[in-house]
C-alpha positions as CSV (number, residue, x, y, z in Angstrom):
1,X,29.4,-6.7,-7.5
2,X,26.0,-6.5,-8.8
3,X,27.7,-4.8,-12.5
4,X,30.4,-7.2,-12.5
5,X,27.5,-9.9,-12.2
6,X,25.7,-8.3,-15.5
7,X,28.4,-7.8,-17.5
8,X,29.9,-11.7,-16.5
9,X,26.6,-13.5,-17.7
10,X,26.5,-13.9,-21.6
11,X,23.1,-12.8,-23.5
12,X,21.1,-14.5,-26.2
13,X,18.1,-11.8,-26.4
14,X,18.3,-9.7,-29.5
15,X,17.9,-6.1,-29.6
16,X,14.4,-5.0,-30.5
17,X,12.6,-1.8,-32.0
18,X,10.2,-0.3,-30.2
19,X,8.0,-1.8,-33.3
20,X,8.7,-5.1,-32.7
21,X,5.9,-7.3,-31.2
22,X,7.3,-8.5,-27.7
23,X,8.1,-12.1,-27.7
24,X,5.5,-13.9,-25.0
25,X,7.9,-15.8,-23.0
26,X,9.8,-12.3,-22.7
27,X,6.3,-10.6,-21.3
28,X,5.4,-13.6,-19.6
29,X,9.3,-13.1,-17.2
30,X,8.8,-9.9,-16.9
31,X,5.7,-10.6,-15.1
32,X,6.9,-13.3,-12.8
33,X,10.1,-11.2,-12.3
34,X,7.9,-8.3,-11.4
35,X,5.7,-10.6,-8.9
36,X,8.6,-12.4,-7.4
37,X,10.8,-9.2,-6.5
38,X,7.8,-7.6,-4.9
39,X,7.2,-10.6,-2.9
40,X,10.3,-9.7,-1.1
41,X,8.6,-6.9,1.1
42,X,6.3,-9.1,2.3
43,X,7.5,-12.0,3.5
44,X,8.3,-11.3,6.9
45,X,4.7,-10.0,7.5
46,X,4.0,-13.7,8.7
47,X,6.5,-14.2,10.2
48,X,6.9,-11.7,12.9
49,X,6.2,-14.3,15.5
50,X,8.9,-16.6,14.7
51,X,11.7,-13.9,13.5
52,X,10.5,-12.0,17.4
53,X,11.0,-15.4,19.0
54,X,14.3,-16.4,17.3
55,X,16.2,-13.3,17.5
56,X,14.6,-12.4,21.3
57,X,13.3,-8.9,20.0
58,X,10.4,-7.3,21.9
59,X,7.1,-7.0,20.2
60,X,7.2,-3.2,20.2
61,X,10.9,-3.5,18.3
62,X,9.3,-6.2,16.2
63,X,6.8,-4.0,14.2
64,X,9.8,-2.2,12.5
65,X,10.6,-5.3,10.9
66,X,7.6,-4.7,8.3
67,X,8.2,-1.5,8.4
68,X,11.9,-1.6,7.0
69,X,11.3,-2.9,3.5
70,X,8.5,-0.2,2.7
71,X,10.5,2.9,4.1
72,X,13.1,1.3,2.1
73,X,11.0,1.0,-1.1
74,X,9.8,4.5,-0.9
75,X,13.5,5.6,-1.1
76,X,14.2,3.7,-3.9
77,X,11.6,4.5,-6.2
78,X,12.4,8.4,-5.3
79,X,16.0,7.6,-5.7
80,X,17.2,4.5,-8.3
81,X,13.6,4.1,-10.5
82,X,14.9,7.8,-12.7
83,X,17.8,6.1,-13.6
84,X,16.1,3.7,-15.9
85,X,16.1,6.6,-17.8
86,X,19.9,7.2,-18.4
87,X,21.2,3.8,-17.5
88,X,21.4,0.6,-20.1
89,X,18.1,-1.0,-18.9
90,X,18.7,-4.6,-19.1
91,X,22.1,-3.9,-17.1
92,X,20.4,-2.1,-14.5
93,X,17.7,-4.5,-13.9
94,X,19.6,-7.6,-13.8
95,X,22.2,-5.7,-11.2
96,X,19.5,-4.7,-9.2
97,X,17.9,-8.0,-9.3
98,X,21.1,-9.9,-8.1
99,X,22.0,-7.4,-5.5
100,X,18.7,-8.4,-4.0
101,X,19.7,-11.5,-3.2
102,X,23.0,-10.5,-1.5
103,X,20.5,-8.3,0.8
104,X,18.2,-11.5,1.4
105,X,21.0,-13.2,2.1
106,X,22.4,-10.9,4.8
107,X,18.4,-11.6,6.4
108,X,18.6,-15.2,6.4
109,X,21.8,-15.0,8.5
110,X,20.8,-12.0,10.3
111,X,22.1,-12.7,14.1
112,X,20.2,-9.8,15.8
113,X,17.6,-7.5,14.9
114,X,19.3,-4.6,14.3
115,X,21.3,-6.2,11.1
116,X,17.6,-8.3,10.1
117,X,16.0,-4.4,9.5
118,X,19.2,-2.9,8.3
119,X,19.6,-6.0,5.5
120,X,15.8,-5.9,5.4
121,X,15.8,-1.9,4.4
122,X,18.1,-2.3,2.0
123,X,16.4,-5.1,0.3
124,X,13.0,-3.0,0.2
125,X,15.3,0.2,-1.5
126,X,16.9,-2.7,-4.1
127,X,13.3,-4.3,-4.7
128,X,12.5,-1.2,-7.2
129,X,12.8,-4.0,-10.1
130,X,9.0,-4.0,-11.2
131,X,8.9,-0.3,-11.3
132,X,11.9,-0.5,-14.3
133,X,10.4,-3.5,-15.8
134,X,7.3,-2.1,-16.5
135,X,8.5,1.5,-17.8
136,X,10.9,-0.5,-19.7
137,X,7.5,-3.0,-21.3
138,X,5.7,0.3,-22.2
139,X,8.9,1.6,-24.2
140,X,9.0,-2.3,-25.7
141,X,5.4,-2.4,-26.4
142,X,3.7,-1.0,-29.7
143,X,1.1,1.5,-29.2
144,X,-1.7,-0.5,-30.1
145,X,-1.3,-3.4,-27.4
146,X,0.8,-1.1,-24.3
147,X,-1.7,-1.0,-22.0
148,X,-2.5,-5.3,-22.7
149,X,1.3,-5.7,-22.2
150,X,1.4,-3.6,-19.0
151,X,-1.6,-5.3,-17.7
152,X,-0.2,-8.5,-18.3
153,X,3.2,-7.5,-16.2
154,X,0.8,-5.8,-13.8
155,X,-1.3,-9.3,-13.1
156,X,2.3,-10.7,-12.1
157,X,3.3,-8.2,-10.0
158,X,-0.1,-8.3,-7.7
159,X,-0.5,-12.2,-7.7
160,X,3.1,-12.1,-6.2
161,X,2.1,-9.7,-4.0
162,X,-0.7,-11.2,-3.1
163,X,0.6,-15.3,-2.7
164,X,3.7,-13.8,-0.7
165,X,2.3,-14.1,2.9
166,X,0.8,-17.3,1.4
167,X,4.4,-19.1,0.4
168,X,6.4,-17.4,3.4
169,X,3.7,-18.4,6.5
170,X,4.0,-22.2,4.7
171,X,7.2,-22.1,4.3
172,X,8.3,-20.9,7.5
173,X,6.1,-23.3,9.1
174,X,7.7,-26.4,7.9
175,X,11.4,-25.1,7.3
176,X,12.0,-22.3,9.4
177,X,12.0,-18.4,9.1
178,X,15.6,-18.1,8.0
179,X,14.9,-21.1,5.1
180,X,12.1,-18.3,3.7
181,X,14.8,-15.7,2.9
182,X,17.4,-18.7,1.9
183,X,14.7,-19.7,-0.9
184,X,14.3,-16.0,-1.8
185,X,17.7,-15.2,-2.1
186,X,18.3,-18.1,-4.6
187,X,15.5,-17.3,-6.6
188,X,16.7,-13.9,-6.8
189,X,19.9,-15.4,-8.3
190,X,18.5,-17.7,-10.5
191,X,16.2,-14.5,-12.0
192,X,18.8,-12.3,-12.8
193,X,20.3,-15.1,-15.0
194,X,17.2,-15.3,-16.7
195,X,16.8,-11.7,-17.2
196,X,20.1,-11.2,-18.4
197,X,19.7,-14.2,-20.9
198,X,16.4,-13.3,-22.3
199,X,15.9,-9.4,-21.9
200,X,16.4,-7.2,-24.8
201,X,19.2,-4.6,-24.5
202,X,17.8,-1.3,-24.4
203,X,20.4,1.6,-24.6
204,X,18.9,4.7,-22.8
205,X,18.6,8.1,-25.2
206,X,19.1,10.4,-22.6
207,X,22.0,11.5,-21.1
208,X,22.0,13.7,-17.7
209,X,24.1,13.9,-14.9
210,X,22.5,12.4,-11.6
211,X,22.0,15.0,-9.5
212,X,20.1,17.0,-12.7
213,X,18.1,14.0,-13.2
214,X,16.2,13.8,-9.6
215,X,15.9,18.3,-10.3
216,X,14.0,17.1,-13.3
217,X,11.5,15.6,-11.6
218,X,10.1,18.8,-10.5
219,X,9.8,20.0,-13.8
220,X,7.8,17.1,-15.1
221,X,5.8,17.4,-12.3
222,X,4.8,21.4,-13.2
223,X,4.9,20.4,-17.4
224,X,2.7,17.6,-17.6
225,X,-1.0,18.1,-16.5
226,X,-1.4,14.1,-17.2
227,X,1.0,13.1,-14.8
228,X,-0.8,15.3,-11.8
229,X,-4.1,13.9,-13.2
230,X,-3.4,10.4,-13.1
231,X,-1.2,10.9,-9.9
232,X,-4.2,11.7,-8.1
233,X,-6.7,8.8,-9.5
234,X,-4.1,6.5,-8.4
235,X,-3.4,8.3,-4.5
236,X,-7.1,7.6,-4.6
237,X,-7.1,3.7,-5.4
238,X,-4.3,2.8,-3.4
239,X,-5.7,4.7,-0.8
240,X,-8.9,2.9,-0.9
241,X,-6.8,-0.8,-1.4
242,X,-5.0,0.1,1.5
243,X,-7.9,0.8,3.7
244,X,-9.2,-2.9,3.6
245,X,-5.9,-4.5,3.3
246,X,-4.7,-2.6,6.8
247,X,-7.7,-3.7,8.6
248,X,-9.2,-7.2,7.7
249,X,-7.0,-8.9,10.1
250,X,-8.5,-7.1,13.0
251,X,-12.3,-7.4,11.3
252,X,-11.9,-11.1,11.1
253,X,-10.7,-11.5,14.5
254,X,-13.6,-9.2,16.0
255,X,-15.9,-11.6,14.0
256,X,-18.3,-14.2,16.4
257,X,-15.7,-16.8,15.0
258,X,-12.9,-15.3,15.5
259,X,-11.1,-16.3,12.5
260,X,-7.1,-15.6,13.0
261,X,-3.8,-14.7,10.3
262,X,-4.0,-18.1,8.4
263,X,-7.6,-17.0,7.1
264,X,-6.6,-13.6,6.8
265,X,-3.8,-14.7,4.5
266,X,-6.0,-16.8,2.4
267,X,-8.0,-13.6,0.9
268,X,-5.0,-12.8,-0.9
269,X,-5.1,-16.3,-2.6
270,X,-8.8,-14.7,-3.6
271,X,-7.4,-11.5,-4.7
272,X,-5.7,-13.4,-7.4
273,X,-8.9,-13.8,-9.2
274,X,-9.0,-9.9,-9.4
275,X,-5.1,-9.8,-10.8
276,X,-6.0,-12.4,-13.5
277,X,-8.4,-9.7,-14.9
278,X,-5.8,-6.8,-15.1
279,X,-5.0,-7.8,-18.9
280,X,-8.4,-7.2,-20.0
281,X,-8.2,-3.6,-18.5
282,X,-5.3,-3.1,-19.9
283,X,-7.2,-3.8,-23.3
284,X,-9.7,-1.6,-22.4
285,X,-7.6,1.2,-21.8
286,X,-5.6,0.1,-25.6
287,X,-9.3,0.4,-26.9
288,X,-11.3,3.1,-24.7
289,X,-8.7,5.7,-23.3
290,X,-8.0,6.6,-20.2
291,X,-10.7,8.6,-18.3
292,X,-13.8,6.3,-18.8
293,X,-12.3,3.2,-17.6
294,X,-11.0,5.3,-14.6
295,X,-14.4,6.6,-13.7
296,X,-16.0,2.4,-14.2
297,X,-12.9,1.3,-12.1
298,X,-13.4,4.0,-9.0
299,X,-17.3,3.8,-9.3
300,X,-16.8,-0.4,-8.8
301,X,-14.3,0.1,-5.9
302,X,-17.5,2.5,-4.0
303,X,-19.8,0.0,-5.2
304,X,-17.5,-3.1,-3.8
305,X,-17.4,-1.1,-0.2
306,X,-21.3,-1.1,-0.3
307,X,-21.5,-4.9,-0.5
308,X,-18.3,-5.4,2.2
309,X,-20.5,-3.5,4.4
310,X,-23.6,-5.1,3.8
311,X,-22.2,-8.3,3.4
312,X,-19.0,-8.6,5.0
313,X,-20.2,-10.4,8.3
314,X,-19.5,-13.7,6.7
315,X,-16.4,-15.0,4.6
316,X,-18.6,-15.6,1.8
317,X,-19.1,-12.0,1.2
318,X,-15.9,-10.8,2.2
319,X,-14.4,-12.7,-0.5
320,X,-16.4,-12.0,-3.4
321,X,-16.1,-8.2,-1.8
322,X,-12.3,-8.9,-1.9
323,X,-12.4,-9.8,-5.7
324,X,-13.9,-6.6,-6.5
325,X,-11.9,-4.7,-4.7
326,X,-9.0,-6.1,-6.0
327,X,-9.9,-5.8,-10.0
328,X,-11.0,-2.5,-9.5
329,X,-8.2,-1.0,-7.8
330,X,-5.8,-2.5,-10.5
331,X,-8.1,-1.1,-13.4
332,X,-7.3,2.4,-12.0
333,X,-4.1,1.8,-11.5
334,X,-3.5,0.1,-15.3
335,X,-5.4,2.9,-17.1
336,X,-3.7,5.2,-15.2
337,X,0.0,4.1,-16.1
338,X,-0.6,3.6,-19.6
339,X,-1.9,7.0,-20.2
340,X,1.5,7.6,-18.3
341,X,3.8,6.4,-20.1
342,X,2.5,7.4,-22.9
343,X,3.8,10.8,-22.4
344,X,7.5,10.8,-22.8
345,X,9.6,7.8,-24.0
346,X,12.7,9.3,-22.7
347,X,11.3,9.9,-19.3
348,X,9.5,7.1,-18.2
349,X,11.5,6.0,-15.9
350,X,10.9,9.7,-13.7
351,X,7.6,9.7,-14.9
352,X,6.5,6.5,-13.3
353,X,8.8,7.8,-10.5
354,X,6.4,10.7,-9.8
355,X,3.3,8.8,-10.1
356,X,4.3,5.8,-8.1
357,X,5.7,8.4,-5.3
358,X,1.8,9.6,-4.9
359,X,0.3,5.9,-5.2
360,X,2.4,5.2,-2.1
361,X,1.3,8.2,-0.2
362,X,-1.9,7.4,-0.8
363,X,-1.5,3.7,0.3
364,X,0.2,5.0,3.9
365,X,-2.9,7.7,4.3
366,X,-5.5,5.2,3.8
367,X,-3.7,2.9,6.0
368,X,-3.6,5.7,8.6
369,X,-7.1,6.3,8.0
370,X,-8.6,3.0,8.3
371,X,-7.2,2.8,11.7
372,X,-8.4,5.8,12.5
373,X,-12.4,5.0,11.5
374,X,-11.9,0.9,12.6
375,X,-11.2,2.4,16.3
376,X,-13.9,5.2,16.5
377,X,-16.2,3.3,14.4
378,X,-15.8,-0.3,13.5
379,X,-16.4,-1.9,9.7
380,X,-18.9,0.2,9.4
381,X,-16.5,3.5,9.4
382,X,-13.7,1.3,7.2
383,X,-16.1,1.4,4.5
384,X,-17.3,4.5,4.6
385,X,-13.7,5.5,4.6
386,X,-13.2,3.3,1.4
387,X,-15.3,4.5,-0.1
388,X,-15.0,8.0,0.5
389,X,-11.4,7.9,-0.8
390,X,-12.6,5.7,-4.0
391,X,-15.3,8.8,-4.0
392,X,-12.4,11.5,-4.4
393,X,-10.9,10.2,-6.9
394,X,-14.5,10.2,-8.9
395,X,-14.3,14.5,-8.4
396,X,-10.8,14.3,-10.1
397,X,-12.5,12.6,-12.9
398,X,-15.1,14.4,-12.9
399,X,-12.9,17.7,-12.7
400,X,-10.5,16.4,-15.5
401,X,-13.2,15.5,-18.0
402,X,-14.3,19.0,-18.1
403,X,-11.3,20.2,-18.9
404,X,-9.9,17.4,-21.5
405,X,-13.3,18.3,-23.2
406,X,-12.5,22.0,-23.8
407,X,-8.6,21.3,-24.6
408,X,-8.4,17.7,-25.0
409,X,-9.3,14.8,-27.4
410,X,-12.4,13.0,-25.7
411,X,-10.8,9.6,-24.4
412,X,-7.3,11.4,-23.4
């Protein structure tokens, strides 16, 4: 259905060399495309209450519900992101992008609970979009301005993260749970007309069978030094992200005032200031290369965990904590996938495969082990434990820089 769908709607965009300056308004959908399929995975967070409520699950059954999309997101990176690399991109994206919406769909109707995570799994394995749009960017980008264009994608992608919970626990309030996914699902639509419209066509140069494609991945791993390198660095980040992100619910509730999930969900409306920044990394990364802005970004993430735990007794502090928390993590993470890509134009697609794989092992560790230090040690022990796995990441670049000295140019 979803092929028949990209093949039925007519396209205007021309085909461009990888040359070719990237049209604005074609960077500027990318990045709301990016931010508005990742916002998928995270609507229901919210609204647990209601969904639990409506469809009479138990609150122990309930906590898979948040739990569907991401298993199902991990899968599909490992699984559907390496075929951006043998598969007409433009196709591929807007396929995937209107599949989604048959997936949102089937949540929105949902009668039970058991066919809201099954729809919702296969929504988070479909939601893979921004991980072909950006891959797909880089290849469109000239060298010069690739990490500014991936920045730029990148800002979309978080602030759609971030203003998810945002839109779905207003939303739902006023409309209805079921109304949330309805509005999704038609957005969804409405984007893969876009895409298919204004999206270049980009035929693939690589052709391998599927099952030698995912064998592949093995052997990048092993052949490219950069990939493990950066891997690592961005294990470390998204470890570090995820340790405040998993626990500032339960810090602001075990504050004197008690504060509940609608201020909770408002620090992501902060967080945006720290996504609005992610162009200019991606400049410095254009301009500086990628270790020294790695080693500024991690040393900033330690630095923000110093003032959350000096300051994060009030809001005020928590919030300007939260901003740079927020830049820095998405520093790494930008410097890190433009060195990235730069590797192998016909393999980007595996290559961001492989590195996104470890960021998301890293995000489920620190989330594992910021509950670990909130229950034996409070805030206090959350940020030590940020910055202990911002700290790890420092020893990689420590590690790396001695070795890109003695075989590598100095800003590689």
């Amino acid at each position: 259905m979803s092929a028949a769908f990209a093949r039925i709607l007519p396209s205007r965009a021309p085909r461009m060399s990888v040359s070719e300056k990237i049209p604005r308004r074609v960077i500027a959908l990318m990045a709301f495309a990016s931010g508005a399929t990742a916002a998928n995975l995270y609507y229901n967070q919210p609204l647990l209450n209601e969904i639990g409520a409506s469809l009479n699950a138990s609150e122990r059954m309930l906590g898979l519900v948040p739990t569907a999309p991401q298993v199902g997101y991990a899968l599909g990176i490992l699984l559907l992101v390496p075929l951006g690399d043998t598969l007409e991109r433009r196709r591929t994206i807007v396929g995937l992008t209107a599949a989604i919406s048959v997936a949102l769909a089937a949540i929105a109707l949902a009668p039970n609970l058991a066919v809201l995570l099954a729809a919702s799994f296969a929504a988070g394995v479909l939601t893979v979009v921004p991980q072909l749009l950006i891959p797909f960017a880089a290849h469109l980008a000239p060298i010069e301005t690739r990490g500014r264009t991936v920045g730029t994608i990148m800002s979309g992608l978080l602030i759609g993260i971030l203003l998810s919970r945002t839109a779905a626990g207003f939303l739902g309030t006023w409309l209805g749970w079921r109304a949330v996914f309805w509005f999704a699902a038609a957005l969804m639509l409405v984007l893969a007309i876009l895409l298919r419209t204004m999206l270049p066509a980009q035929q693939p140069s690589l052709r391998m069978t599927y099952p030698a494609l995912l064998a592949s991945l093995g052997k990048l791993w092993r052949d490219e030094p950069v990939v493990r390198r950066h891997a690592l660095l961005g294990a470390s980040s998204f470890a570090s992200f995820s340790v405040f992100w998993a626990t500032l619910a339960l810090h602001l509730d075990a504050l004197p005032q008690r504060y509940g999930a609608d201020v909770a969900g408002l620090f992501g409306v902060v967080g945006v200031a720290g996504a609005l920044a992610a162009p200019l990394t991606g400049r410095q990364a254009d301009r500086h290369g990628g270790l020294r802005v790695n080693a500024l970004a991690l040393s900033m993430l330690v630095l923000s965990y110093v003032a959350l735990a000096i300051f994060g007794a009030n809001l005020v502090g928590l919030a300007v904590g939260v901003i740079f928390l927020d830049l820095a993590a998405q520093s790494n993470h930008i410097t890190n996938q433009t060195r990235v890509y730069a590797l192998d134009p016909n393999a980007r697609g595996r290559l961001n495969t492989l590195y996104m794989v470890a960021c998301f092992v890293g995000s489920s560790a620190g989330a594992l082990l910021a509950s670990l230090a909130w229950n034996r040690w409070g805030w206090p022990g959350v940020c030590a434990a940020g910055a202990a796995t911002a700290a790890l990441g420092g020893l990689v670049v420590i590690s790396s820089r001695r070795r890109v000295l003695a075989s590598e140019p100095a800003d590689a």
